[in-house]
C-alpha positions in Angstrom: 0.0 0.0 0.0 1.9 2.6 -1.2 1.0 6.3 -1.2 1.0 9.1 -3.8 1.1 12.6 -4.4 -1.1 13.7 -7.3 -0.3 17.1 -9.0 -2.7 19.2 -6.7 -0.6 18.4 -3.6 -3.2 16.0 -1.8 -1.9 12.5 -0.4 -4.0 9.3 -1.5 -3.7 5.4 -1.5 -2.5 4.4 -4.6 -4.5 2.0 -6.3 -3.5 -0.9 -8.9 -6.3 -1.0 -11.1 -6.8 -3.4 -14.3 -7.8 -2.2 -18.0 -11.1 -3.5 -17.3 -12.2 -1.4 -14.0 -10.9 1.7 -15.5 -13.3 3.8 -16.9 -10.7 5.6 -20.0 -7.6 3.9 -20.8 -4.8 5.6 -22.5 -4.2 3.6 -26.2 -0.8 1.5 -25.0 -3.4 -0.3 -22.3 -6.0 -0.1 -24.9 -3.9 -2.4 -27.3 -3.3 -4.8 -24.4 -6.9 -4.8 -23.2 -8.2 -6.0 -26.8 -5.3 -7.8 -27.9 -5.5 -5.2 -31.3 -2.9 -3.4 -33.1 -2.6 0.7 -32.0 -3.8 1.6 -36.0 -6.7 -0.5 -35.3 -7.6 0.8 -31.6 -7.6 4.1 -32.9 -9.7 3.7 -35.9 -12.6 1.9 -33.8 -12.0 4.4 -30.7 -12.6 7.7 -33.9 -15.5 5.6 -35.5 -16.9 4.7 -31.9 -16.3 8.7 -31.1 -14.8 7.4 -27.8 -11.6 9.7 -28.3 -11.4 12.5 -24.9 -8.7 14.9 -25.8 -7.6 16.8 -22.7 -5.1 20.2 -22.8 -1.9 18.4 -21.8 -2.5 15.6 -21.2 -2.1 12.2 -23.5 -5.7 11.4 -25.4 -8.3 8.8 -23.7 -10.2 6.1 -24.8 -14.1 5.7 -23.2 -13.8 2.1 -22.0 -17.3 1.4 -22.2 -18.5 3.6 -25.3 -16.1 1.2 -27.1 -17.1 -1.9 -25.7 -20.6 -1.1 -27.0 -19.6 -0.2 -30.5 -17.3 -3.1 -30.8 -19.9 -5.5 -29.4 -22.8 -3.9 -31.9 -20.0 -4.5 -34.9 -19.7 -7.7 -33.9 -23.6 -8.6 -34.4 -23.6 -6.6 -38.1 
């Protein structure tokens, strides 16, 4: 049980969470989570419109927004 330091100066427990309780995952654990290449995790992630693009920070994927549009791809 370690502890951290975030960027606003407040002390938490760090937590060791896997792809699939995270909410947004960044494209490297994206890759990992679907066992897909990053040109093809970045296509579906733009055609599922799961992309969050913050001011500094490295782009998100929408866990769940991309699990539906994979799973309604799947039944087409």
């Amino acid at each position: 049980m370690g502890l951290e330091i975030n960027l606003y100066g407040s002390i938490g427990r760090k937590k060791n969470l896997t792809a699939g309780e995270k909410r947004f995952l960044r494209f490297s654990e994206a890759c990992d989570y679907y066992n897909l290449g990053l040109v093809h995790i970045r296509r579906l992630a733009r055609e599922a419109d799961a992309i969050h693009r913050i001011y500094g920070a490295p782009p998100l994927i929408e866990r769940e927004k991309l699990d539906r549009y994979i799973q309604e791809f799947r039944q087409s």
